[in-house]
SESETOR-139129 format. One record per residue (C-alpha): residue number from 1; x, y, z. Coordinates in nm, 4 decimals, decimal comma. Example, Ala and Ser with C-alpha at 12.3 -4.5 7.8 and 13.67 -1.06 7.14 Angstrom:
2
node i=1	x=1,2300	y=-0,4500	z=0,7800
node i=2	x=1,3670	y=-0,1060	z=0,7140
# end
This chain:
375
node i=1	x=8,8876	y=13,1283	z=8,8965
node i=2	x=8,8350	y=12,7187	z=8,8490
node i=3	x=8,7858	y=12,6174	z=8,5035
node i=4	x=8,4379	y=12,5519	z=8,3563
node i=5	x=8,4401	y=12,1282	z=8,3507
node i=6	x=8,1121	y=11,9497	z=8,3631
node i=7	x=8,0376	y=11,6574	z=8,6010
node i=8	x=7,6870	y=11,4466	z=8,6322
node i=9	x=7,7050	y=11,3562	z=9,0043
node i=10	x=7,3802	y=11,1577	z=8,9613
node i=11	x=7,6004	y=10,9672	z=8,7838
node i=12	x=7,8792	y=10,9182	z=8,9810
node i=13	x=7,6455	y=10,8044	z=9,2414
node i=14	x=7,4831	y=10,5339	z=9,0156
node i=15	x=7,8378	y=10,4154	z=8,9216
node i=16	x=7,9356	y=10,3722	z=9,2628
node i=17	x=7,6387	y=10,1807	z=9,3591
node i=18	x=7,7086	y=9,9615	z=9,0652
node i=19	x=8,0746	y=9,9501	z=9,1354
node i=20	x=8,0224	y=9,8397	z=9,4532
node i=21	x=7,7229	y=9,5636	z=9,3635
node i=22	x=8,0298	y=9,3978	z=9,1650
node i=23	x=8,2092	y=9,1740	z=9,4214
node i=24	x=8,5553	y=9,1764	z=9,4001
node i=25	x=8,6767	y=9,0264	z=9,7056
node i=26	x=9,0995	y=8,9887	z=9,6400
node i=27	x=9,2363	y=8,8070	z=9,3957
node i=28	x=8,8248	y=8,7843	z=9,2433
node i=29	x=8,9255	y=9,1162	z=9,0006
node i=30	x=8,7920	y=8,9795	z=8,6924
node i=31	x=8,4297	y=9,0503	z=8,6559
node i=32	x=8,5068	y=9,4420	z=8,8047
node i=33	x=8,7591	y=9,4897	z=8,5592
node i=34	x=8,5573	y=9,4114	z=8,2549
node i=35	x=8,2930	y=9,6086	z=8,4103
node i=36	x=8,5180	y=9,9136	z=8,4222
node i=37	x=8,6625	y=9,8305	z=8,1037
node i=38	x=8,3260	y=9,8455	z=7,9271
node i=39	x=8,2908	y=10,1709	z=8,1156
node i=40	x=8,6031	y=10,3483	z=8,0135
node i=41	x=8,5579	y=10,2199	z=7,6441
node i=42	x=8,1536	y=10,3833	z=7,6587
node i=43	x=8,3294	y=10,7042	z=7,7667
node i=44	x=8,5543	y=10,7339	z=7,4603
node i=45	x=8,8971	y=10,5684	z=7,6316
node i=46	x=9,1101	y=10,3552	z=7,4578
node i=47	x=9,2121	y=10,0487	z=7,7465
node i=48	x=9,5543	y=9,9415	z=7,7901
node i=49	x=9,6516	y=9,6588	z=7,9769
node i=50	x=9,8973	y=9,5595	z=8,2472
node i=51	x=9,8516	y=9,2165	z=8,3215
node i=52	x=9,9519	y=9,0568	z=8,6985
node i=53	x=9,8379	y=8,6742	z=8,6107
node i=54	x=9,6487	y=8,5059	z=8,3498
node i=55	x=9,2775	y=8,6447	z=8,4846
node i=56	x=9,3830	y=8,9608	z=8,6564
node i=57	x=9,5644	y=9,2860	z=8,5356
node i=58	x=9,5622	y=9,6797	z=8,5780
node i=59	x=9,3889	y=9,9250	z=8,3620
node i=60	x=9,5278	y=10,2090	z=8,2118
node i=61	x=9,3444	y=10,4863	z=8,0427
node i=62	x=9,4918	y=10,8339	z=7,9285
node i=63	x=9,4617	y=11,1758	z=7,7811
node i=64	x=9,6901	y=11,4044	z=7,6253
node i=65	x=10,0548	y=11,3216	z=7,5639
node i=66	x=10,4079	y=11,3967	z=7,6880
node i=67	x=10,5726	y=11,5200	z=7,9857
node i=68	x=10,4717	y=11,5480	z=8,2560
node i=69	x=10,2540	y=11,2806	z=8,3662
node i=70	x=10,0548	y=11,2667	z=8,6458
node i=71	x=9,8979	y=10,9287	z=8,7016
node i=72	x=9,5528	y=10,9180	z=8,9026
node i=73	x=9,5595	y=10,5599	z=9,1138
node i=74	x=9,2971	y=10,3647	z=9,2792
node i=75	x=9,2934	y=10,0219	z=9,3317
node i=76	x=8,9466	y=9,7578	z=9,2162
node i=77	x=9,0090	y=9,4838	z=9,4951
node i=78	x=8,8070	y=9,4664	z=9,8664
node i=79	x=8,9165	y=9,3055	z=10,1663
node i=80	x=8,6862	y=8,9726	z=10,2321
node i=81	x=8,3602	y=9,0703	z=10,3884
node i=82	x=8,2961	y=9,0182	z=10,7480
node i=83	x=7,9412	y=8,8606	z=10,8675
node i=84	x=7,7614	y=9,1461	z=10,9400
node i=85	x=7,9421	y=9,3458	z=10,5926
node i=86	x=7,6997	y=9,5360	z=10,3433
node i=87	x=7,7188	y=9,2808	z=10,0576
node i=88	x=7,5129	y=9,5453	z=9,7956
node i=89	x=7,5252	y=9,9509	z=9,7824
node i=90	x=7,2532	y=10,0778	z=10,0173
node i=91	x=7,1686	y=10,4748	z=9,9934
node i=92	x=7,0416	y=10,6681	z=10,2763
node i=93	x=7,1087	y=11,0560	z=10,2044
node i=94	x=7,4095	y=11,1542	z=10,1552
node i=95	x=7,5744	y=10,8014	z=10,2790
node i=96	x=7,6171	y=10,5254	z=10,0666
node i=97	x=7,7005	y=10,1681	z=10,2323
node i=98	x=7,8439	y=9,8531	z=10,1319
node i=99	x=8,1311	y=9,6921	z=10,0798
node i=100	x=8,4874	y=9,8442	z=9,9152
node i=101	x=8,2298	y=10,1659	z=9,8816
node i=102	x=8,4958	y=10,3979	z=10,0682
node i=103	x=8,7945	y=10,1479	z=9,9773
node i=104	x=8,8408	y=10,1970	z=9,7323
node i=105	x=8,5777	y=10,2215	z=9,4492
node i=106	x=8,4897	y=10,6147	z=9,5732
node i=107	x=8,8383	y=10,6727	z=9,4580
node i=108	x=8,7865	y=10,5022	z=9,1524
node i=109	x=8,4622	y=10,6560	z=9,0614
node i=110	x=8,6024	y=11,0249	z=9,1766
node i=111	x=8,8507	y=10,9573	z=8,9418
node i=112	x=8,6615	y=10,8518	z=8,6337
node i=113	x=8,4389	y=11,1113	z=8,7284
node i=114	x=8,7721	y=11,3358	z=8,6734
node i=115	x=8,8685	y=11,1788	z=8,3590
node i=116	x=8,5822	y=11,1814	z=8,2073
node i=117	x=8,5346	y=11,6231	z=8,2610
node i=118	x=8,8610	y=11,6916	z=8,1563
node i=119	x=8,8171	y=11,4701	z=7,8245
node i=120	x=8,4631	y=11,6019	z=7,7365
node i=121	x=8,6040	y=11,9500	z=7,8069
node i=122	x=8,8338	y=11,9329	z=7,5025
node i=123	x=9,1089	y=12,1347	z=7,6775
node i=124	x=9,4258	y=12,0428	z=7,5527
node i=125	x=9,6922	y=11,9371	z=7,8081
node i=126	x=10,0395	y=12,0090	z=7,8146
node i=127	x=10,1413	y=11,6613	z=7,9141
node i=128	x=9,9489	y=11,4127	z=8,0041
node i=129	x=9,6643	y=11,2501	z=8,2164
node i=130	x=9,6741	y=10,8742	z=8,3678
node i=131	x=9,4190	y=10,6736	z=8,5554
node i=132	x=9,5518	y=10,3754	z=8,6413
node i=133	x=9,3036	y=10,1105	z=8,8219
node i=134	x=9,4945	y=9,8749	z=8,9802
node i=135	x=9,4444	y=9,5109	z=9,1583
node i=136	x=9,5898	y=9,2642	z=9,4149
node i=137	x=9,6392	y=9,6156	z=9,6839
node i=138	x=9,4708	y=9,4025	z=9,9797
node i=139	x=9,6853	y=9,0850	z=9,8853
node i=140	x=10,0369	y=9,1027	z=9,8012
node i=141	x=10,0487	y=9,4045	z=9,6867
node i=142	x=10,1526	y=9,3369	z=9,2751
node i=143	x=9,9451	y=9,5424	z=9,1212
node i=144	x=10,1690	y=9,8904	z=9,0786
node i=145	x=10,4759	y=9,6839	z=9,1193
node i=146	x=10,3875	y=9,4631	z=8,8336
node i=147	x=10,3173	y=9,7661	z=8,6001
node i=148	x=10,6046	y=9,9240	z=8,6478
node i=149	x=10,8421	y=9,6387	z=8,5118
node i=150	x=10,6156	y=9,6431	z=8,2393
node i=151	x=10,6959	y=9,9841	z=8,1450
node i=152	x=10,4471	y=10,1845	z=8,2777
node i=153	x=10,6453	y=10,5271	z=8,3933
node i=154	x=10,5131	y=10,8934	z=8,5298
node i=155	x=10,6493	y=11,1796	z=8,7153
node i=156	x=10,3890	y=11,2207	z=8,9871
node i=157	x=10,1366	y=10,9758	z=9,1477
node i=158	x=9,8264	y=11,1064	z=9,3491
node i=159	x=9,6522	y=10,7719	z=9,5173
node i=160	x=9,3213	y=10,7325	z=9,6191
node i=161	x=9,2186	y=10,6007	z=9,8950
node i=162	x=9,0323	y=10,7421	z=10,2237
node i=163	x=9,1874	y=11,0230	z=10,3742
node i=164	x=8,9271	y=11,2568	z=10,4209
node i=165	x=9,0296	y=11,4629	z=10,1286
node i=166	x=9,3744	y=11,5830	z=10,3314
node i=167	x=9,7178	y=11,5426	z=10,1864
node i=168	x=9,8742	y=11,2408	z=10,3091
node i=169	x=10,2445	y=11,2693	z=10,1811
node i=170	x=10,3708	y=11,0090	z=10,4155
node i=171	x=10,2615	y=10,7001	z=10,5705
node i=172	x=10,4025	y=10,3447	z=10,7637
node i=173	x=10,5640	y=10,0579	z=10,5521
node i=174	x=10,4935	y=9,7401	z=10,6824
node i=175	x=10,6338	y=9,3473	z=10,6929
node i=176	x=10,4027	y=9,0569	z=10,7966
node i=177	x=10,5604	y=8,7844	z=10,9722
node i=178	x=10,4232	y=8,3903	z=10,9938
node i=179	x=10,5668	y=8,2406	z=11,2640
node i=180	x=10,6063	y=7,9062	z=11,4185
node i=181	x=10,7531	y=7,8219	z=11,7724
node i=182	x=10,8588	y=7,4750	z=11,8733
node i=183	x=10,8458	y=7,3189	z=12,2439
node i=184	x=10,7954	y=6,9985	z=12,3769
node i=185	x=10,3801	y=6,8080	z=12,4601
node i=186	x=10,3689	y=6,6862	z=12,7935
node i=187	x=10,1024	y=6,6034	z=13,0360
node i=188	x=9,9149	y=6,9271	z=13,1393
node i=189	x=9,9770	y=6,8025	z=13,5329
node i=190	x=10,3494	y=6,8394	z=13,5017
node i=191	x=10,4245	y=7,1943	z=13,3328
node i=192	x=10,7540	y=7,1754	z=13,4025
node i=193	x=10,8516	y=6,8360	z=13,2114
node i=194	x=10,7440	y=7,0078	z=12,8500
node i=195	x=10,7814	y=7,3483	z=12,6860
node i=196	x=10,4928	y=7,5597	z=12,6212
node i=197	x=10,4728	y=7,6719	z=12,2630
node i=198	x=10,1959	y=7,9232	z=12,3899
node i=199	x=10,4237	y=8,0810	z=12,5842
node i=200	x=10,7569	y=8,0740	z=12,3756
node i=201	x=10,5784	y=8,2833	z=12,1438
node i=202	x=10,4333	y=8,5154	z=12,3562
node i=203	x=10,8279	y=8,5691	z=12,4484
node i=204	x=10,9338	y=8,5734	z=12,0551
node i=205	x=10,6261	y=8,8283	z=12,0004
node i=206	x=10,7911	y=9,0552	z=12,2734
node i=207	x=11,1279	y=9,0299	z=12,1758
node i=208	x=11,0204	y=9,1162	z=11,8006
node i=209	x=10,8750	y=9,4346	z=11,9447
node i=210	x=11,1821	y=9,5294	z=12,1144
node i=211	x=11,3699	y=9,5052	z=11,8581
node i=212	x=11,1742	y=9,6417	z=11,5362
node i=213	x=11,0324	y=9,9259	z=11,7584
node i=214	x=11,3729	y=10,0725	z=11,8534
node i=215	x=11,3477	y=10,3984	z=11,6327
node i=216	x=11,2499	y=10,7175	z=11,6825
node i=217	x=10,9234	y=10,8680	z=11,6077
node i=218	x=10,7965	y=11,0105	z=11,2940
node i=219	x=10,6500	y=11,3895	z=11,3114
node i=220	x=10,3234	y=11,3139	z=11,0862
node i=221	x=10,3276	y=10,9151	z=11,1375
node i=222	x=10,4405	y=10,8305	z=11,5162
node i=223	x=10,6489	y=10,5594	z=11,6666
node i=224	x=10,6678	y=10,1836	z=11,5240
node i=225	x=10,4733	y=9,9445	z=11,6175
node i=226	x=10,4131	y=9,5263	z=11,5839
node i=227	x=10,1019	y=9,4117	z=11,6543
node i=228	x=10,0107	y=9,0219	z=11,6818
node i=229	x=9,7278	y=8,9413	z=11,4858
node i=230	x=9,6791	y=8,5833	z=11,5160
node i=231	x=9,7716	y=8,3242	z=11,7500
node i=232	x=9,7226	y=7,9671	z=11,7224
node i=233	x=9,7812	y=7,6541	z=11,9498
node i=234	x=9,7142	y=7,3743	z=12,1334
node i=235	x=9,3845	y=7,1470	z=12,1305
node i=236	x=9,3246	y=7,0487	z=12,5136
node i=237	x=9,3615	y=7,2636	z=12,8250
node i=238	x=9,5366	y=6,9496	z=12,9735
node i=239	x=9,8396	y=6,8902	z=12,7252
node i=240	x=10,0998	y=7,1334	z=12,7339
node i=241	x=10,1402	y=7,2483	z=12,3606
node i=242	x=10,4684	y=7,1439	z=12,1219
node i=243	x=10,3469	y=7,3965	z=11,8750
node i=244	x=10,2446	y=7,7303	z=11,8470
node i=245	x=10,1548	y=7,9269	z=11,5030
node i=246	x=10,1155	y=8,3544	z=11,4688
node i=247	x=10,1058	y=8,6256	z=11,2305
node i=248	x=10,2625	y=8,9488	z=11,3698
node i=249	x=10,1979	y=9,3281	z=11,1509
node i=250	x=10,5110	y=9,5845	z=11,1748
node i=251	x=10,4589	y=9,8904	z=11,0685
node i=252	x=10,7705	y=10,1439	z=10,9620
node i=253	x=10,8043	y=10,4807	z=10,9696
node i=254	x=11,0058	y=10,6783	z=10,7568
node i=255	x=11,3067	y=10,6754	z=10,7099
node i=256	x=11,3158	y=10,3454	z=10,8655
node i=257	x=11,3165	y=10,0723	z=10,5507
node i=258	x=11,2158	y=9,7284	z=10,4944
node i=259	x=11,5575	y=9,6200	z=10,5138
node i=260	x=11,6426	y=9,7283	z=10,8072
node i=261	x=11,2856	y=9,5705	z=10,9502
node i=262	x=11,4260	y=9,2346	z=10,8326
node i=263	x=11,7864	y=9,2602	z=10,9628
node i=264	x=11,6522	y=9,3069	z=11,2711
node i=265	x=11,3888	y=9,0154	z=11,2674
node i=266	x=11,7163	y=8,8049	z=11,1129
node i=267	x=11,8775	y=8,8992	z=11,4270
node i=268	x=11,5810	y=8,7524	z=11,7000
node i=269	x=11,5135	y=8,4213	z=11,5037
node i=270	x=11,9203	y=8,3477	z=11,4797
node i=271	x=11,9291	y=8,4128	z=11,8632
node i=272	x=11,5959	y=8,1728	z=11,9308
node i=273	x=11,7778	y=7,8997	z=11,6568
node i=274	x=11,5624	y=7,5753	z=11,6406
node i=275	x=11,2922	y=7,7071	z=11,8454
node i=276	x=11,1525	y=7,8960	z=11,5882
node i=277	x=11,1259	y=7,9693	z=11,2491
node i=278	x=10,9322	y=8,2365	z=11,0283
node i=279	x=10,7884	y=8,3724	z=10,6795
node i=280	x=10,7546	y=8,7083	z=10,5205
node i=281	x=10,4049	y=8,7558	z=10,3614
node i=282	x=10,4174	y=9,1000	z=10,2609
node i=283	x=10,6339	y=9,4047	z=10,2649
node i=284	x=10,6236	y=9,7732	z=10,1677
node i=285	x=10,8624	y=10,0682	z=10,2677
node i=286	x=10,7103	y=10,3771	z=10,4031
node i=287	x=10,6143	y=10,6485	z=10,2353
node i=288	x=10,7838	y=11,0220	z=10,2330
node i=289	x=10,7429	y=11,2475	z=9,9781
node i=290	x=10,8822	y=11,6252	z=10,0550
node i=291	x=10,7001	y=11,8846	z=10,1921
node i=292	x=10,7887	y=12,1301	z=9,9368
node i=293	x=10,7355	y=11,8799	z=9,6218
node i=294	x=10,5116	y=12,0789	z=9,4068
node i=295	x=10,2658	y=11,8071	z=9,3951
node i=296	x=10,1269	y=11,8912	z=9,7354
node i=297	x=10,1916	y=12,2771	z=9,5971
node i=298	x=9,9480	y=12,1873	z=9,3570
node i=299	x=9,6986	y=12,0240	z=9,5577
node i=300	x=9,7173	y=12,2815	z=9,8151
node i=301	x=9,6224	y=12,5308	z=9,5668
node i=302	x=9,3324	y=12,3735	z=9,3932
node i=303	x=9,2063	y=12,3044	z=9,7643
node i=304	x=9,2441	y=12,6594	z=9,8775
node i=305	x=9,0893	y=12,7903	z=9,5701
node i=306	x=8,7820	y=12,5450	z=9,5903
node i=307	x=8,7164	y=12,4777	z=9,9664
node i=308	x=8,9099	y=12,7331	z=10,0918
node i=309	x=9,0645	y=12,4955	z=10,3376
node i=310	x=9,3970	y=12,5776	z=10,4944
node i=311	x=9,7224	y=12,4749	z=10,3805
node i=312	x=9,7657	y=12,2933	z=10,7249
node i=313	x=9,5715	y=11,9837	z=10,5898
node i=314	x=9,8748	y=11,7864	z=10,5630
node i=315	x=9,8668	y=11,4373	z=10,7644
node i=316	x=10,0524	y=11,1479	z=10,8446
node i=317	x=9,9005	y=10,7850	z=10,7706
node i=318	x=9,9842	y=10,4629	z=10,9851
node i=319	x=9,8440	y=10,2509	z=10,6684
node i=320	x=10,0503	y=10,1284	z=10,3363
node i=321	x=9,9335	y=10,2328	z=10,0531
node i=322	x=10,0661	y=10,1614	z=9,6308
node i=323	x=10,1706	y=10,5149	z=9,6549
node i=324	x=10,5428	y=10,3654	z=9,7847
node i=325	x=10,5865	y=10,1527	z=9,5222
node i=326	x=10,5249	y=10,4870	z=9,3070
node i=327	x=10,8181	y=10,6486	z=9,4860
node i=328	x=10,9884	y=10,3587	z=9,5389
node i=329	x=10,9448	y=10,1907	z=9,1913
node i=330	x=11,0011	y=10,5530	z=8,9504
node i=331	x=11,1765	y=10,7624	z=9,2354
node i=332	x=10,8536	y=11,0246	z=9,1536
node i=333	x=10,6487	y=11,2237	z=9,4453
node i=334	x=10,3372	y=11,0816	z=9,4867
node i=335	x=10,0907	y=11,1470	z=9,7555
node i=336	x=9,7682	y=10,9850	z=9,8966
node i=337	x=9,4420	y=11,1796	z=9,8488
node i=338	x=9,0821	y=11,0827	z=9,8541
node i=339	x=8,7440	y=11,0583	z=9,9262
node i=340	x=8,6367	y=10,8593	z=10,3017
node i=341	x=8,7420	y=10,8344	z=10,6240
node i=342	x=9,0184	y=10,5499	z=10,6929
node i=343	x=8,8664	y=10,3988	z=11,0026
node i=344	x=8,6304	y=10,3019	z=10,7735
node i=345	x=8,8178	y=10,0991	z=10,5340
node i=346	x=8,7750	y=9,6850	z=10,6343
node i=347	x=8,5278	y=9,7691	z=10,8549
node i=348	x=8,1781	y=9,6120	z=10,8723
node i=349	x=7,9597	y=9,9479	z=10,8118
node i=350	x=8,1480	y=10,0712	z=10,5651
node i=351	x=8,0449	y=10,3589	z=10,3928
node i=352	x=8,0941	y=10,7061	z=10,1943
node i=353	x=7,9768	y=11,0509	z=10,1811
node i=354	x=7,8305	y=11,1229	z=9,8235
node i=355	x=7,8902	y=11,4478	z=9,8386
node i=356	x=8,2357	y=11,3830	z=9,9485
node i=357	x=8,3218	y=11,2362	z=9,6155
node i=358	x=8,1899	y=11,4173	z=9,4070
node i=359	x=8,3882	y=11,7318	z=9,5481
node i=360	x=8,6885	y=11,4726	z=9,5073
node i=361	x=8,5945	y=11,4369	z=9,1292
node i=362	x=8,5883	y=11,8334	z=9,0958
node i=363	x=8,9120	y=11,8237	z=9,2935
node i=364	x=9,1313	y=11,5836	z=9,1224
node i=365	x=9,0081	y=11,7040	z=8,7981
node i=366	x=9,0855	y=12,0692	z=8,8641
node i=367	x=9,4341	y=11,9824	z=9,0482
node i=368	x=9,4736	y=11,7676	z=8,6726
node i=369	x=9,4178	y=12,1272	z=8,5172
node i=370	x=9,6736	y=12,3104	z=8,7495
node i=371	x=9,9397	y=12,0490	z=8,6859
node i=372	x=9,9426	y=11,9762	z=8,3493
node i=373	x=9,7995	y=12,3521	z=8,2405
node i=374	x=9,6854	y=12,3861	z=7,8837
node i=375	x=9,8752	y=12,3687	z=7,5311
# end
């Protein structure tokens, strides 16, 4: 039998519309977080902060106290909006569109939603509950990783972000590369006097591949993969171009690391010497957390007992989420777990079921409840 919490989904509907009317385009945090922090302190939380730089930090809000804790994470920034993006929450039915409304502020307003039953319950935990809102996920990535350092420890991490409400205990890492390749403007008549930029990179880009996609398969995640993103160069069709710039995405699988990513990449540009050159932007290892942890034991329970959906609802993710710098940063199981569908995250319709997260509120407060039991 589920325990008897309390949730107002007409208001986790109106907070999501209002979450998502706050812009907060990466690294524009501020005016969401005071939003949320004026929130959190209405509900009866005492805020704690982690700051990342002068004008941004994380929020942290808690209940109970000891061991274990199990830290609820969602993350306040959106990508930049596109030209035909939903710039203010729209409602049609169940379906609410805009901007960040599936990534990642359903998450976020699932997991007040959470916090806020399990507090106005007045069950006494035996250990203790963290939401931790974090920023900077779509930039560099220094919003868990910055907490951490800080002091900010727990023993399991359940992240939200769109997955359709399966268990997602392991997803790609991933290294972005800026590169530059050198060659030699000529006349566009004579070809063969200069060397084409353009295509030097187009023979880096391949070589790259080779070489960073030489691992086997992951069951849940697949194969490797680089893709190039951007490619810039030249200005006229008719001069053969001494300069070409690109950013490349590699995704890992597991067990593959970042390290081994980077040897590899070490080992093409040292080979291609003056020719060309390159820049990590941002890296993250893959995530793998156990099949058996009793995290997913947990979840799979509170599912079964509340959807009655199989335990076979286990996935693989080809995105990066903060749950690997959880396991990577505290050595802890963490998972990835939330309301929305991934393929819409960044897109230009983007948008969330309703009823979707408020089963996700239900869910991660009740899968709070199994964890962390009662005193």
């Amino acid at each position: 039998m589920t325990t008897q919490l309390s949730f107002d989904d007409n208001y986790l509907t109106e907070l999501l519309a209002r979450l998502v009317n706050i812009p907060s385009v990466y690294p524009h945090e501020k005016e969401i977080l005071l939003f949320l922090e004026e929130e959190l302190a209405r509900l009866g939380f005492a805020i704690k902060r982690y700051p990342v730089t002068d004008d941004r930090w994380n929020i942290l809000v808690r209940i109970g106290e000891g061991e274990p804790i199990l830290c609820l994470n969602a993350h306040c920034d959106t990508v930049q909006p596109t030209g035909d993006s939903i710039p203010e929450a729209r409602i049609e039915g169940d379906t609410l569109y805009g901007l960040g409304s599936m990534d990642d502020k359903a998450s976020i307003t699932a997991m007040i939603g959470a916090m806020k039953a399990v507090a106005d319950s007045g069950i006494k935990l035996s250990g203790t509950l963290d939401l931790l809102l974090s920023v900077d996920e779509e930039g560099d990535a220094k919003g868990v990783r910055t907490a951490i350092p800080q002091g900010y420890r727990c023993d399991m991490a359940i992240i939200g972000e769109g997955s359709s409400l399966h268990i997602v205990p392991a997803h790609c890492g991933l290294v972005f590369l800026e590169i530059v390749t050198h060659g030699k403007a000529t006349h566009g008549s004579l070809p063969m006097l200069g060397v084409n930029a353009i295509e030097l990179m187009y023979q880096l880009v391949t070589e790259l591949r080779e070489a960073v996609t030489d691992f086997p398969p992951h069951p849940k995640v697949g194969p490797p993969s680089l893709c190039l993103g951007i490619l810039r160069g030249g200005d006229r069709p008719n001069r053969v171009p001494d300069r070409c710039e690109a950013s490349v995405d590699i995704r890992l699988v597991p067990p593959m690391t970042v390290e081994w990513v980077l040897d590899r990449v070490r080992g093409v540009f040292d080979r291609w010497g003056d020719k060309a050159e390159y820049r990590v932007i941002k890296q993250g290892g893959a995530l793998d957390t156990p099949l058996d942890s009793p995290l997913i034991a947990a979840i799979r329970s509170v599912k079964e007992r509340i959807t009655g959906a199989s335990h076979d609802e286990v996935v693989g993710w080809r995105g990066w989420t903060e749950a690997e710098a959880f396991q990577a940063g505290l050595g802890i199981d963490a998972v990835v777990f939330g309301p929305g569908e991934l393929i819409r995250a960044h897109s230009a319709n983007e948008f969330v079921s309703l009823s979707e997260v408020h089963q996700a509120a239900r869910l991660y407060a009740e899968i709070a409840l199994e964890i962390l039991g009662a005193g």
